[in-house]
N, C-alpha and C positions, 0 to 999 in steps of 0.2 A: 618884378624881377623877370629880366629874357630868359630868354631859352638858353643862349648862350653862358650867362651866369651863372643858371641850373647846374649844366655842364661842369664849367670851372670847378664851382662847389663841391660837385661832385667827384670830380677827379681830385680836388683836395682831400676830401675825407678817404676816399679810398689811397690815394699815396700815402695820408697819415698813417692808413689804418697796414696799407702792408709796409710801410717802412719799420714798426712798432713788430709786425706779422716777422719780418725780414729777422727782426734783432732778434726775439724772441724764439725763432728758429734757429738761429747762430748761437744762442745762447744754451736753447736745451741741448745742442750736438754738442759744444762744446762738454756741459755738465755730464752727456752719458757716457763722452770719450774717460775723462776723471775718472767716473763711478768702473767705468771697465777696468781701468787699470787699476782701482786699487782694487777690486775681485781678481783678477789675472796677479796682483803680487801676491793676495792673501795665497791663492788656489795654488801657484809657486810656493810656496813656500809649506804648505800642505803635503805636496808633492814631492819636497825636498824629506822634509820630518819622515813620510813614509819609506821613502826609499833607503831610508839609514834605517829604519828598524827592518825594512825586509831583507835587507845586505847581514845584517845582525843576525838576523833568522838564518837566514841561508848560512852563512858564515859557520853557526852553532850544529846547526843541521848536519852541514856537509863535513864538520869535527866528528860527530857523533856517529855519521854512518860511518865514516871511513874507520875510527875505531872500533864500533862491532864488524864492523867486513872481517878485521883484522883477530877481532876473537873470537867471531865463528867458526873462519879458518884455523885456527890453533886449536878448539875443540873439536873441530871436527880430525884431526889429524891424530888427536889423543883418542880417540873415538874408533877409529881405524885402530892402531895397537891396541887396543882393547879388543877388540873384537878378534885381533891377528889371534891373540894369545889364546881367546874362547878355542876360539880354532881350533887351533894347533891341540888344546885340550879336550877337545871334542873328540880328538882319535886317540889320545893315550892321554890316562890321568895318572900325571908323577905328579910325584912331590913338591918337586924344585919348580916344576911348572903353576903349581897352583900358588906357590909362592909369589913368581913372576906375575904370574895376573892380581894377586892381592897388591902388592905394589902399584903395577900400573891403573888398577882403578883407584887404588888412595891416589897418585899424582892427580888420573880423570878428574876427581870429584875437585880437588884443591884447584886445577883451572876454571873449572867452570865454578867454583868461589870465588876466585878472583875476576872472574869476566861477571859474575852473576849481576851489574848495574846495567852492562851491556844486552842480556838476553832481553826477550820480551818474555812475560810470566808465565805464558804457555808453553814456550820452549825448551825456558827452566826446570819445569815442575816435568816434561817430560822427560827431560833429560835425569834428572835425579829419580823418577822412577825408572830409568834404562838402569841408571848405577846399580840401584835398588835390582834388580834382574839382575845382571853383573855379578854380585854380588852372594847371588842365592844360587848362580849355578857353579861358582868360587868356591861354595859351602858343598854341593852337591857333587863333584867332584874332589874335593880335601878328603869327603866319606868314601866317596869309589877307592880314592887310592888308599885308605888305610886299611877296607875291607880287601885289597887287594895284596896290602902289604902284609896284612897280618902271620907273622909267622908261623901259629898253630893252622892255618890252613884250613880255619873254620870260618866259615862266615855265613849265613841264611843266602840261598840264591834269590829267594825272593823280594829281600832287602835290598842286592845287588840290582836287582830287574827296577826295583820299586825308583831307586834313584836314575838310575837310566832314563827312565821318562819322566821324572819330573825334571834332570837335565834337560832332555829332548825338548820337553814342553814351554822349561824359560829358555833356551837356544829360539828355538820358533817364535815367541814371545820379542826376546829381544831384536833378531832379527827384522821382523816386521817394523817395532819403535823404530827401530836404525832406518829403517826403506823411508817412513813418517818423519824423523827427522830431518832426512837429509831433504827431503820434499819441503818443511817447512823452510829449512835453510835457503835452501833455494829462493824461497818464495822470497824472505827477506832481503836477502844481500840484493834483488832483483827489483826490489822496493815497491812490490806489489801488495803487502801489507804496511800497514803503518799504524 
């Protein structure tokens, strides 16, 4: 065999071999283009499934904030009359007055019944122990004024003194829950808890 032969031979084996090199190149580009696209439809379509549950989410989310917005706001307004009435009872205990505030904290407690799905359980609980307060200085005042009413004109000064500052004390009492409230209120509608 020449040299020249060599050659030929040579250059046949290797055109075989990259003509074969050639297809088999074409061949796996071809197959990785397939395998991408069906990862690129799976991963679409992944992407679709998630973005319907996180619209879902949001959707439920931004239902449920927008209705506690709405019934914090409403307890806290009943919360304010409550407090007016304290008030206003804090400088003279009549009768009609402590009626007025028995009333308005029965309505109090029946909204934040009705919002009670909406609070979060720490807000709740504090807010029915504010009622709870409410309540005991309602009681401590009803006593002022009937020791006040009393028409024999006898009553223990000391009894009179005694309730005076356990008013003062749930007044102070409440006050502060109110200042913590309205702080956690805040916090929430702000959406700084969750």
């Amino acid at each position: 065999m020449s040299l020249v032969e060599v050659f030929e031979l040579a250059a046949a084996v290797i055109a075989s071999i990259g003509g074969a090199g050639a297809v088999l190149f074409g061949l796996s580009g071809w197959l990785g283009k397939v395998y991408l696209q069906k990862e690129k439809a799976k991963l679409e379509k992944l992407q679709s499934k998630y973005s319907l549950v996180l619209e879902k989410e949001r959707v439920a989310h931004q239902r449920y904030s927008d209705s506690q917005f709405k019934t914090y706001n409403e307890v806290w307004a009943v919360l304010c009359e409550v407090e007016r009435v304290c008030e206003n009872l804090w400088v003279k205990a009549r009768p009609q007055d402590v009626r007025i505030l028995a009333r308005t904290i029965k309505e109090a407690r029946q909204q934040l019944k009705s919002g009670a799905l909406l609070f979060e359980e720490s807000d709740y609980k504090l807010l029915n122990d504010l009622f709870d307060d409410f309540g005991n200085f309602q009681f401590g005042k009803h006593r002022l004024a009937e020791f006040r009413q009393n028409q024999t004109g006898y009553y223990d000064d000391q009894d009179v003194y005694t309730l005076i500052e356990n008013n003062r004390e749930i007044r102070e009492r409440y006050q502060v829950i109110l200042t913590r409230i309205k702080n956690d209120f805040r916090s929430q509608i702000r959406g700084e808890r969750l």
